[in-house]
Z-matrix of the N, CA and C atoms (Angstrom, degrees):
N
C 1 1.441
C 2 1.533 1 111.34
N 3 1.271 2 112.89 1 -45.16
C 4 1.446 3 121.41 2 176.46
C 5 1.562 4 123.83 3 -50.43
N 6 1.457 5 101.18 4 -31.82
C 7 1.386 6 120.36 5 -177.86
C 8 1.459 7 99.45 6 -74.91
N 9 1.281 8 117.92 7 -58.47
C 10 1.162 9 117.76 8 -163.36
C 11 1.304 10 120.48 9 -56.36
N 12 1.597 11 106.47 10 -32.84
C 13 1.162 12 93.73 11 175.68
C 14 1.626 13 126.52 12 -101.37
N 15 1.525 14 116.98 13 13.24
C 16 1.170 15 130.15 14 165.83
C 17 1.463 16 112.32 15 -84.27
N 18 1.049 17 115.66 16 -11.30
C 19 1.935 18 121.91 17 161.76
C 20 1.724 19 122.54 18 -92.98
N 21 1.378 20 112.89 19 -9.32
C 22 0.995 21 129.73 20 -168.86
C 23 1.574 22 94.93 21 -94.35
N 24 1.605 23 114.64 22 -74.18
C 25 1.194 24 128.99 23 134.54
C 26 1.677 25 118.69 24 8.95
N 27 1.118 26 134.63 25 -70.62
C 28 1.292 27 154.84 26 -174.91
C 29 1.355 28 102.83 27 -62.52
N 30 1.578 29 112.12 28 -83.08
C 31 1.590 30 119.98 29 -177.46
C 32 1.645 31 110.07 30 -53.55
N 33 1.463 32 112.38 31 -32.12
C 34 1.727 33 99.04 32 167.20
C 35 1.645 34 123.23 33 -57.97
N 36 1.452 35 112.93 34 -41.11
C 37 1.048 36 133.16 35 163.60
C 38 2.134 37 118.05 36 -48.85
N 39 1.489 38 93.77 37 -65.23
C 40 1.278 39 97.34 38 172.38
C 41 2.055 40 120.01 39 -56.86
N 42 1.286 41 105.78 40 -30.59
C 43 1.158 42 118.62 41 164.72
C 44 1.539 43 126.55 42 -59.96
N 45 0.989 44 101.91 43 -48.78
C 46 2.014 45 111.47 44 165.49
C 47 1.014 46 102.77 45 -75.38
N 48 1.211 47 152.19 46 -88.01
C 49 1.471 48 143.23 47 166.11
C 50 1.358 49 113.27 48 24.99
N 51 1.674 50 96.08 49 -83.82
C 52 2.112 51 122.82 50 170.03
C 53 1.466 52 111.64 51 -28.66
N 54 1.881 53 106.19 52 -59.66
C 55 1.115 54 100.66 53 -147.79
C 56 1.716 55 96.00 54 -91.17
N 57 1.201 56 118.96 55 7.92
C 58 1.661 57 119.81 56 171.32
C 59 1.643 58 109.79 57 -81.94
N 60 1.393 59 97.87 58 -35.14
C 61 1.820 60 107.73 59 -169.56
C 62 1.150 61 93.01 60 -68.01
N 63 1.556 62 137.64 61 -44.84
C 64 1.285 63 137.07 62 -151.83
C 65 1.512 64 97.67 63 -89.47
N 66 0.897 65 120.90 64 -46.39
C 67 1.625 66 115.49 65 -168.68
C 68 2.065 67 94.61 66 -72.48
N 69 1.138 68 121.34 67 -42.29
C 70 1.580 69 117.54 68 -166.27
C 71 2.010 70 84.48 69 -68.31
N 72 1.478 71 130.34 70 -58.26
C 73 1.511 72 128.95 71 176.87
C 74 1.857 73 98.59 72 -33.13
N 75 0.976 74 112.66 73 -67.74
C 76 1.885 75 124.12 74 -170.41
C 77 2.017 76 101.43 75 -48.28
N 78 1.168 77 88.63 76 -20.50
C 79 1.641 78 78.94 77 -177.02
C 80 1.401 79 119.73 78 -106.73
N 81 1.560 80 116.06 79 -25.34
C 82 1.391 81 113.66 80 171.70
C 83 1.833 82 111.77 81 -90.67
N 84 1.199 83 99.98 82 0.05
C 85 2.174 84 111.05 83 147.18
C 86 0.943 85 143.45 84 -79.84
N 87 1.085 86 146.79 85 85.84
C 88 1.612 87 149.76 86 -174.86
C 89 1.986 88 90.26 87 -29.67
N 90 1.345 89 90.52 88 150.02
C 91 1.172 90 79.85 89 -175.71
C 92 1.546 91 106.25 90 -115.48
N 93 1.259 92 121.96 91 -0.66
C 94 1.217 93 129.25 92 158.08
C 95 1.916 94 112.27 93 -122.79
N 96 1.094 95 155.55 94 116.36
C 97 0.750 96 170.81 95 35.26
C 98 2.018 97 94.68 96 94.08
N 99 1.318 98 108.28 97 110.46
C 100 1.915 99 86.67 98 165.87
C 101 1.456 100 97.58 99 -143.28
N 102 1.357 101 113.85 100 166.39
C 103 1.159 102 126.20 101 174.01
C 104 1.808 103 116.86 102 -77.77
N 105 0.980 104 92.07 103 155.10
C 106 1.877 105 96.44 104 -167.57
C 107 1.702 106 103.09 105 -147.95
N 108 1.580 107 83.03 106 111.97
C 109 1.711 108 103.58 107 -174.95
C 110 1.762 109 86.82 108 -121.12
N 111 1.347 110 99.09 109 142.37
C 112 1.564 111 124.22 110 179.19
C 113 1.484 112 103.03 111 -159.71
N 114 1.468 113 126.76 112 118.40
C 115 1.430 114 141.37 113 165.36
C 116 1.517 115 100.76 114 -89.10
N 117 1.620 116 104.12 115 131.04
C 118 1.407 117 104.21 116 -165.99
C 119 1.533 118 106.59 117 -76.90
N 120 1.135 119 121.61 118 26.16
C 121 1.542 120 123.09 119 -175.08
C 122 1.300 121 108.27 120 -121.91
N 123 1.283 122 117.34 121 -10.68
C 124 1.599 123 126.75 122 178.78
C 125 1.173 124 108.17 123 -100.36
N 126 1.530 125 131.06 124 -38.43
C 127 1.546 126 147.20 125 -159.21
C 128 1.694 127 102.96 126 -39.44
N 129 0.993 128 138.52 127 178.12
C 130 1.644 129 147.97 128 158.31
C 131 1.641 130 112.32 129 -103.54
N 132 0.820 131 103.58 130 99.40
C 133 1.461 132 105.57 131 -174.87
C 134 1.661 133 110.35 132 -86.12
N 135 1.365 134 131.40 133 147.65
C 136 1.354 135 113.33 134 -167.45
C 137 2.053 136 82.17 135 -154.88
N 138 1.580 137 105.69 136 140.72
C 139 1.096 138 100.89 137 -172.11
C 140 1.987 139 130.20 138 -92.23
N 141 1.038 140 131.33 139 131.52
C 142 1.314 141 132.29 140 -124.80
C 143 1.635 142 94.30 141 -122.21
N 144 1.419 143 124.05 142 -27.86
C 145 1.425 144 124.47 143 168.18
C 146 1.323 145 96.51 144 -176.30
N 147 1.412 146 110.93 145 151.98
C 148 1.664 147 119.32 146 -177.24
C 149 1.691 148 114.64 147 -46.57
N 150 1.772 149 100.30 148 125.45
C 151 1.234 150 93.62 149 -169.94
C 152 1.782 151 130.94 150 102.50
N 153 1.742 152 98.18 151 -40.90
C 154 1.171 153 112.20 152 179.45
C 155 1.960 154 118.91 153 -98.67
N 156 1.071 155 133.93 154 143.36
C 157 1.514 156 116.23 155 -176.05
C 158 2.208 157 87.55 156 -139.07
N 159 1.083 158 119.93 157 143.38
C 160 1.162 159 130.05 158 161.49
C 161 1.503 160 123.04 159 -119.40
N 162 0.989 161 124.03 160 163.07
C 163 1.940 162 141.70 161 -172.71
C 164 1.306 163 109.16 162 -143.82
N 165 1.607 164 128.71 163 67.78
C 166 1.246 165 108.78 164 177.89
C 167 1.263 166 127.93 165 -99.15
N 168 1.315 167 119.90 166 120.75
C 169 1.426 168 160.71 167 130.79
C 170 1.437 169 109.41 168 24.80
N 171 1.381 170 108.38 169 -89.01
C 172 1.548 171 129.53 170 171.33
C 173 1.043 172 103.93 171 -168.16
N 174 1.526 173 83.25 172 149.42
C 175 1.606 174 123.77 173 -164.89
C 176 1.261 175 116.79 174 70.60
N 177 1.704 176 110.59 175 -177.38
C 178 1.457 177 105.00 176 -169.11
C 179 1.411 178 105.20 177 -114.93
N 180 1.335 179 117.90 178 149.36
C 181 1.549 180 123.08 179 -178.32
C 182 1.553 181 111.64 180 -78.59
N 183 1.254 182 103.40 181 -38.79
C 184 1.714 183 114.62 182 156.48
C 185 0.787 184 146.83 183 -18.76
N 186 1.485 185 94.53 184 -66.67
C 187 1.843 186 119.18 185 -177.41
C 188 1.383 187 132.46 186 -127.44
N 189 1.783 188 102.05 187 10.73
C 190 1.263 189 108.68 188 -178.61
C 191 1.459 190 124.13 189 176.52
N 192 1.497 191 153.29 190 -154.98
C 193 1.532 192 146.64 191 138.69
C 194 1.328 193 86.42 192 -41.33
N 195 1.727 194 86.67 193 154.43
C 196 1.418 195 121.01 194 -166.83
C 197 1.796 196 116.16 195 -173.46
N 198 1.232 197 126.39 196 151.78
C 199 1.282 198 116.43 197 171.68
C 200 1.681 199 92.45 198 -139.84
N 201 1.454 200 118.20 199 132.07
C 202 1.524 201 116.84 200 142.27
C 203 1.324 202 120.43 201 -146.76
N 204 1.461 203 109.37 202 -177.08
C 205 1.284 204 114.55 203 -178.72
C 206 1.648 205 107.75 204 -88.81
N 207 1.458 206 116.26 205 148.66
C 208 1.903 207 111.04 206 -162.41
C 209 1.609 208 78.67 207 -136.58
N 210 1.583 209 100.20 208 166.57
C 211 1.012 210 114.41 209 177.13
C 212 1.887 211 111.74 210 -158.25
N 213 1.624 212 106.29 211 125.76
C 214 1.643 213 101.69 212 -174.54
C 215 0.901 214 108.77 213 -110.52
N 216 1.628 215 137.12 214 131.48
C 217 1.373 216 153.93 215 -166.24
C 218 1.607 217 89.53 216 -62.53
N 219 1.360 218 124.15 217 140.85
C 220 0.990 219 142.39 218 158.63
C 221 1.734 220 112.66 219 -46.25
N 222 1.887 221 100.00 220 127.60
C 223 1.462 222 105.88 221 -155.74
C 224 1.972 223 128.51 222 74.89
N 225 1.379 224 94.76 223 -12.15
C 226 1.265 225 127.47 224 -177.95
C 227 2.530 226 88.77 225 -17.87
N 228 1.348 227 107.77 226 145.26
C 229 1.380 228 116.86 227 -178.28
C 230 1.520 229 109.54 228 -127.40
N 231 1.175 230 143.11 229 81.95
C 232 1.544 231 135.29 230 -161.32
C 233 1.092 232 113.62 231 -104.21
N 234 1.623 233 123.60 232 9.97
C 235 1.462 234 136.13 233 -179.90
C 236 1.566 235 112.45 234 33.34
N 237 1.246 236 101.19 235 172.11
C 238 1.575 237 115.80 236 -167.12
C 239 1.505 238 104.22 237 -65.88
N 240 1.252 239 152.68 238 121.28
C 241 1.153 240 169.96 239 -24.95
C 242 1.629 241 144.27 240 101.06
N 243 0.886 242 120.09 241 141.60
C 244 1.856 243 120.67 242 -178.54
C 245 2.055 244 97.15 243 -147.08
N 246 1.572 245 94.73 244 142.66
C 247 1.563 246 104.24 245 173.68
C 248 1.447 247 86.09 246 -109.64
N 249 1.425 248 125.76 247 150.47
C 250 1.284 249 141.45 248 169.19
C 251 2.375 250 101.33 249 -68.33
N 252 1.448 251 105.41 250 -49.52
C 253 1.067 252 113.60 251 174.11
C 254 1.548 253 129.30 252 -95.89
N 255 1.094 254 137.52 253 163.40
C 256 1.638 255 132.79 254 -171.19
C 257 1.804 256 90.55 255 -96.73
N 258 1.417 257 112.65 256 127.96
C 259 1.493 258 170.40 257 137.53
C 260 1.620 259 121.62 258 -42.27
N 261 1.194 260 113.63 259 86.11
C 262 1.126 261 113.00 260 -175.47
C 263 2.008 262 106.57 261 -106.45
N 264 1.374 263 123.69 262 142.20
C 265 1.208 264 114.80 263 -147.62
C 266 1.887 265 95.91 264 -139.36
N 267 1.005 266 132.54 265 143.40
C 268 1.793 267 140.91 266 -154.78
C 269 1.690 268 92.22 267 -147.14
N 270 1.264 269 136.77 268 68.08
C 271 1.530 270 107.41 269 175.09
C 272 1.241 271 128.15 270 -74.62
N 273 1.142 272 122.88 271 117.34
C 274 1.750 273 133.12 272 150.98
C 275 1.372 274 121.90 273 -5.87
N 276 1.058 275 105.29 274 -86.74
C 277 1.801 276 137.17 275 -131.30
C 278 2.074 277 101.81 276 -170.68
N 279 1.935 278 85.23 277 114.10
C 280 1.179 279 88.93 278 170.79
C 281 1.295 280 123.43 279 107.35
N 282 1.202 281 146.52 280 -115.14
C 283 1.785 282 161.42 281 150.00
C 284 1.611 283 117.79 282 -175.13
N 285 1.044 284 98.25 283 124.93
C 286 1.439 285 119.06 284 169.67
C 287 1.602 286 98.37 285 -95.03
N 288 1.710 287 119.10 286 121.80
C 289 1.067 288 134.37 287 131.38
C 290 1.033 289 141.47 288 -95.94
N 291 1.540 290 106.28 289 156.61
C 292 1.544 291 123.48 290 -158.32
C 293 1.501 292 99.72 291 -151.60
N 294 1.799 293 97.30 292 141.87
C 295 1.269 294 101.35 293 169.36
C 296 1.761 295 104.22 294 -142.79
N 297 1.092 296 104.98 295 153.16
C 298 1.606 297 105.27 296 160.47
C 299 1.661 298 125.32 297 -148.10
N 300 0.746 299 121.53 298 -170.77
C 301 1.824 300 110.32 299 169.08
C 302 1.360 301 124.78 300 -37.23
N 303 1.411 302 121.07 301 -52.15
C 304 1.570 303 128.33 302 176.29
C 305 1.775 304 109.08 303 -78.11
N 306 1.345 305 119.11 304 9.39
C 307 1.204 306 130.73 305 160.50
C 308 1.771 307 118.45 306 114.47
N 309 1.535 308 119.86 307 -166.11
C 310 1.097 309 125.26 308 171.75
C 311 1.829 310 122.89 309 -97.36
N 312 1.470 311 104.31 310 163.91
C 313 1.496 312 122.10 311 -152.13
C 314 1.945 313 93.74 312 -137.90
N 315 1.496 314 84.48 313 139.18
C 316 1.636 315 74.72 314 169.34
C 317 1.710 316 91.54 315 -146.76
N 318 1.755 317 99.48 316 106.90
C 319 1.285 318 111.85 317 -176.57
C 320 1.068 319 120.88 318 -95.00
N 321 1.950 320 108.61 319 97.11
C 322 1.455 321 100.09 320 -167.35
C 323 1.525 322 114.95 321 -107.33
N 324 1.527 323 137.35 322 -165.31
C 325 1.516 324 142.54 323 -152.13
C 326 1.613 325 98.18 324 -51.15
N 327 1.171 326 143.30 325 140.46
C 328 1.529 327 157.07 326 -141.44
C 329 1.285 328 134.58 327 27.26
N 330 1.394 329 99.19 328 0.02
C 331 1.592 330 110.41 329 175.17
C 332 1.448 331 113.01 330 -68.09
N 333 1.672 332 122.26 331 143.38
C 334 1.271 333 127.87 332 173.52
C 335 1.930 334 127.02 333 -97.83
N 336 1.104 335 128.03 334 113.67
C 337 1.601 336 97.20 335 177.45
C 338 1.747 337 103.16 336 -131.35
N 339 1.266 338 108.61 337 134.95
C 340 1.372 339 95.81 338 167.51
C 341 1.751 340 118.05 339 -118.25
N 342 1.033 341 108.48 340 135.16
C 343 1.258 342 136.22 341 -175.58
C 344 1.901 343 116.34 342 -65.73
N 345 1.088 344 129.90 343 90.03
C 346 1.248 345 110.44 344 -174.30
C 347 1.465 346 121.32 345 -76.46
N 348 1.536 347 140.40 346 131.19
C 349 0.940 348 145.90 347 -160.67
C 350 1.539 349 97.64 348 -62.77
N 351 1.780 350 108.11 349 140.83
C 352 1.388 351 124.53 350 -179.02
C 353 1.308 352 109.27 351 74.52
N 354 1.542 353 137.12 352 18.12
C 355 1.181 354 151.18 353 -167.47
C 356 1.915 355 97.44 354 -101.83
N 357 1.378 356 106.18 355 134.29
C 358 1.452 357 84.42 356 -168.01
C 359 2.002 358 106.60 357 -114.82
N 360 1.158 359 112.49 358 118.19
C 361 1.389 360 102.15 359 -149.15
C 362 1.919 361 90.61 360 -139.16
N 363 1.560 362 108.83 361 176.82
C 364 1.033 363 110.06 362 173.18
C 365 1.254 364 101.62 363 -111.51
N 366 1.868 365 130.93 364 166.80
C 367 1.204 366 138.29 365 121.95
C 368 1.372 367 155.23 366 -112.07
N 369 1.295 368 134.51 367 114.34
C 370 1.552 369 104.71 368 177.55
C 371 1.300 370 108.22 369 -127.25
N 372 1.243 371 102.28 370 -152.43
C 373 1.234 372 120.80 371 -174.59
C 374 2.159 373 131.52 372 -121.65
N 375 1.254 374 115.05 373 125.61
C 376 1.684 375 108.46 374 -177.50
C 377 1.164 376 127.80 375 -8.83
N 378 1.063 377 144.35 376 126.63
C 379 1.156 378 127.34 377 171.00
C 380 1.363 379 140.15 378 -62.19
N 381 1.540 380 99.63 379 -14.71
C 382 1.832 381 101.32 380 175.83
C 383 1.901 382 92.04 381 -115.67
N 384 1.438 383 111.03 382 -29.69
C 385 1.555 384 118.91 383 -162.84
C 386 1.381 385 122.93 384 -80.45
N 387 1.751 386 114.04 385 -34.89
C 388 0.806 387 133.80 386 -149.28
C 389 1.380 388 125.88 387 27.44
N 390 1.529 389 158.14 388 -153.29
C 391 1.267 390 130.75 389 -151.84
C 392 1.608 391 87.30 390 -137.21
N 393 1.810 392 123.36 391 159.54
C 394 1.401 393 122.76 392 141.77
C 395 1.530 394 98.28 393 -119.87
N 396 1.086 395 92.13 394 159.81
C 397 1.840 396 97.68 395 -176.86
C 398 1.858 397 109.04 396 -167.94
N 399 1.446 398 87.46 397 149.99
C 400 1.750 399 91.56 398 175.19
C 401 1.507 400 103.06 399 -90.66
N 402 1.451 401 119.18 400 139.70
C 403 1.325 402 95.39 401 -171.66
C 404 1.847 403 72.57 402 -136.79
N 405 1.479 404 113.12 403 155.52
C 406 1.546 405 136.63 404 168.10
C 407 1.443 406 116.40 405 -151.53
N 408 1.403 407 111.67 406 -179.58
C 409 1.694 408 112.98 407 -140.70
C 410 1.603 409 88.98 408 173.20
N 411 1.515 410 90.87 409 133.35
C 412 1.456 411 107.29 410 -173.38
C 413 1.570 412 112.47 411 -88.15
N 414 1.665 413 102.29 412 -5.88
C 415 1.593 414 137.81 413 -178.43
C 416 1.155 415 129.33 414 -122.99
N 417 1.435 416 114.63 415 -168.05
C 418 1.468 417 120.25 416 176.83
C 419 1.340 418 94.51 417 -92.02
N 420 1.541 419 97.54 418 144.18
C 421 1.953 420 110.26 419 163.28
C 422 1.356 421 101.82 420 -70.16
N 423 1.399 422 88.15 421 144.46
C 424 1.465 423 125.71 422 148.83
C 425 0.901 424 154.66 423 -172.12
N 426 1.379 425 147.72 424 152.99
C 427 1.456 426 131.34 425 -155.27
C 428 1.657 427 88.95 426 -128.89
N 429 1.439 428 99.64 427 132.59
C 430 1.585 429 114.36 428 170.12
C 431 1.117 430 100.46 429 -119.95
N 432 1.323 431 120.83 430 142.65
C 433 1.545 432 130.59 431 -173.30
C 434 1.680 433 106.53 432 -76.30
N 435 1.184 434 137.29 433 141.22
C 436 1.310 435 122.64 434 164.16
C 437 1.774 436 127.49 435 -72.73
N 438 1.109 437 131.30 436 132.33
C 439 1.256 438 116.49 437 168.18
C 440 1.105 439 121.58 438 -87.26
């Protein structure tokens, strides 16, 4: 009897377990899937640190992957730097520069660069153009200062 009900016991257990994983899985899933059109000229841009303005797209830069459209004030200065996550970068309009030890980059309208997270690099921005760009992240943003 004891047995029986220490297996009974178990699979009730193993049963809540399931149906917690599945319901917490059901919630960090969209549960419908939609398409997402944004013209980078329509977007809402809202400003994120002096100099810097973002439009994000989907997801949150906060708390996780994310893609938006960024934008660096002309002359834009982003000093030496580290992302905790790898940075993948689409520019628009303008040039995004970059420099690091093996030298400087001037990433202008269709050019691709990705940034590997903990990589310690600079960025700015054109000097008359300053940059637009799609920028995404398999993570949360962030900017760590370099020492």
């Amino acid at each position: 009897m004891k047995r029986t009900l220490t297996v009974v016991g178990v699979a009730a257990a193993l049963a809540v377990t399931c149906a917690i994983g599945f319901a917490q899985g059901q919630q960090r899933q969209p549960k419908k899937k939609t398409l997402i059109f944004v013209p980078a000229d329509k977007a809402t841009f809202k400003e994120v640190a002096p100099g810097i303005s973002k439009a994000v797209l989907w997801g949150d830069p906060d708390k996780g992957p994310y893609g938006a459209f960024t934008k660096f004030v002309p002359g834009f200065d982003g000093g030496m730097h580290t992302h905790t996550n790898d940075v993948w970068i689409v520019v628009l309009k303008g040039a995004y520069l970059y420099k690091d030890d093996a030298g400087e980059k001037r990433v202008g309208p269709g050019d691709f660069l990705r940034i590997p997270g903990r990589h310690k690099h600079w960025s700015g921005g054109d000097a008359k153009e300053g940059a637009l760009f799609y920028e995404e992240s398999s993570g949360k943003f962030d900017l760590v200062p370099a020492k």
